[in-house]
C-alpha positions, 0 to 999 in steps of 0.5 A: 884050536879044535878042528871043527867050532861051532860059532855063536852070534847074537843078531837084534831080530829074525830077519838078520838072523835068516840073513846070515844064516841062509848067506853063510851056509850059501857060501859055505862057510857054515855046514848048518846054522840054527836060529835060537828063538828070542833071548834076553841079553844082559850086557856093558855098553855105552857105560852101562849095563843095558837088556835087549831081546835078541835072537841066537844063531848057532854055526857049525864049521871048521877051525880052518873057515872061521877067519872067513866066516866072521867077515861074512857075519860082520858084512850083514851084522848091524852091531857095532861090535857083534858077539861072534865067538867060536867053541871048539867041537871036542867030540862027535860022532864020525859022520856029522863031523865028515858032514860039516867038513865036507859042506864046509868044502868051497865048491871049487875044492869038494 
């Protein structure tokens, strides 16, 4: 895997998008979370294919917190089975990519 991710999580509203996000950069496991305006999502569940509105949150981190990051979300998700997926970064400038390890830091450590 990729040094750095971006992980992507589908929450059913803002007020658990604003949650995850302020709680995991808090903690930091995430440098930086962006909160993506209300999506439709199409999906399998229950035996069928169902919609829902939905809001997209976007977090950048390293490979190495992911583990750690997916607990977090998981603690405050209300899905059942959430969407928490991690892309690996590939590419990016010298300095944002320093950012994100270094905010990504536990404190104990930095």
């Amino acid at each position: 895997m990729a040094e750095f991710v971006e992980v992507h999580v589908t929450v059913p509203d803002r007020d658990v998008a604003e949650r995850i996000a302020a709680a995991v950069v808090a903690q930091r496991l995430a440098a930086a979370a962006q909160l993506v305006a209300p999506i439709t999502s199409v999906f399998w569940w229950g035996g069928e294919i169902n919609r829902a509105d939905e809001w997209l949150l976007f977090m950048k981190t390293t490979a190495e917190r992911f583990d750690e990051l997916a607990a977090a979300i998981r603690e405050r998700h209300p899905y059942e089975v959430p969407q928490i997926i991690a892309v690996p970064l590939v590419a990016g400038t010298a300095d944002y990519l320093e950012w994100i390890r270094r905010e990504t830091t536990p404190e104990s450590d930095a």
